[in-house]
C-alpha positions in Angstrom: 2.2 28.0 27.7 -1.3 26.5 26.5 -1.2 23.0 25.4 -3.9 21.1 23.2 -4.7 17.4 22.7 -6.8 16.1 20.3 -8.7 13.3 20.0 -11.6 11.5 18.3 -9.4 10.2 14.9 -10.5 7.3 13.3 -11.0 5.7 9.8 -14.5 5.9 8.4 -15.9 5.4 4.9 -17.0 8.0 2.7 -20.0 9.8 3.7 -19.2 8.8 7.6 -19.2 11.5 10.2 -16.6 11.9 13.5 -16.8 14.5 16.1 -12.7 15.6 17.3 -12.0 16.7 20.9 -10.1 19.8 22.0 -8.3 19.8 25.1 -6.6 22.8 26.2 -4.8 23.2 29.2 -3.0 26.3 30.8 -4.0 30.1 30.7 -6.4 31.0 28.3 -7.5 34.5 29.3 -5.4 36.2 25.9 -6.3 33.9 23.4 -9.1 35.6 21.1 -10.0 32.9 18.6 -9.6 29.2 18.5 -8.8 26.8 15.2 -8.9 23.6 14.0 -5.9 22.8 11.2 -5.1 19.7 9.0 -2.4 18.3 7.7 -3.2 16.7 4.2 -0.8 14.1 2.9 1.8 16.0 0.5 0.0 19.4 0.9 0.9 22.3 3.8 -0.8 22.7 6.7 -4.2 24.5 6.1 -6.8 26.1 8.3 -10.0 24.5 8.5 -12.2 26.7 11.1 -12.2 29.3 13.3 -13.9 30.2 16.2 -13.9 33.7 18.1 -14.4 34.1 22.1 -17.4 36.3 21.0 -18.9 33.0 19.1 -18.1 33.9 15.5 -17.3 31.0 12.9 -15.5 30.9 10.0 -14.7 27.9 7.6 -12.6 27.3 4.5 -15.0 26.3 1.6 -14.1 22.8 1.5 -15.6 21.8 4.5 -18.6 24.7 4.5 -21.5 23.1 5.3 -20.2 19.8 6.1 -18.5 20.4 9.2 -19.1 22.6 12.6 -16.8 24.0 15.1 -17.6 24.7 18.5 -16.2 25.3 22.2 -17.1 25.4 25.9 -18.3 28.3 27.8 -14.5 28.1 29.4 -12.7 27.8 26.2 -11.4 24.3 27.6 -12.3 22.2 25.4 -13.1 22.4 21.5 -14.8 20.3 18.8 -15.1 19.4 15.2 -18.4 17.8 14.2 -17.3 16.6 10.7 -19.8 15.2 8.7 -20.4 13.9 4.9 -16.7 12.9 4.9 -14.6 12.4 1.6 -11.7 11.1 0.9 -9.9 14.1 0.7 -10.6 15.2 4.3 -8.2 12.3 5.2 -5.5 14.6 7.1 -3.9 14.8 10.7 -6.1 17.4 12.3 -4.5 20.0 14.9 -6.6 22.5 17.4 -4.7 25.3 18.3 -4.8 29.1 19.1 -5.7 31.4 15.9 -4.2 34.5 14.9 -3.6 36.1 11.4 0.6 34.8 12.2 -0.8 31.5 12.7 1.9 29.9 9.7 4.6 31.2 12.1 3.6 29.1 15.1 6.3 26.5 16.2 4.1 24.7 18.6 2.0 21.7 17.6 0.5 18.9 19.3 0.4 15.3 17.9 -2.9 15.9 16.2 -5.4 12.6 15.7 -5.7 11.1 12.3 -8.6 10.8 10.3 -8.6 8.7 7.2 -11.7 8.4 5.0 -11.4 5.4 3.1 -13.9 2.6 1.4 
């Protein structure tokens, strides 16, 4: 099975910026898109970007234009380029594979924490 770690959490104040890490480890030749997820305090897990093997991104609209995904050549290692952060971006943020069944996935790393906060 493929494992992820994530890193690059941290507390920043409003309007900050982080870049998170993706570490994937394992065989990766049949996964097709990549994700980045958060956890919100009191809210379910939601996606936050995609990324395909061909390249293509996709983003929910609260994070459009403030944030950017990205990934290695290899499909090793993954980032999150977060920037003009609010409050409400505070969240534990996962990496993981994407698929449309993503809600049904039992596997999740320990995600890093990122708390925007004045």
């Amino acid at each position: 099975q493929v494992q992820f770690v994530e890193s690059g959490g941290g507390l920043v104040q409003p309007g900050g910026s982080l870049r998170l890490s993706c570490a994937a480890s394992g065989s990766l030749f049949s996964i097709y898109a990549l994700g980045w997820y958060r956890h919100c305090p009191g809210k379910q897990r939601e996606l936050v970007a995609t990324i395909t093997i061909g390249g293509i991104t996709n983003y929910a609209d609260s994070v459009k234009g403030r944030f950017t995904i990205s990934r290695t050549n290899a499909k090793n290692t993954m980032y999150l380029q977060m920037n003009s952060l609010k409050p409400d971006d505070t969240a534990v943020y996962y990496c993981n594979e994407f698929h449309s069944n993503w809600v049904a996935y039992d596997y999740w790393g320990q995600g890093t924490q990122v708390t925007v906060s004045s």
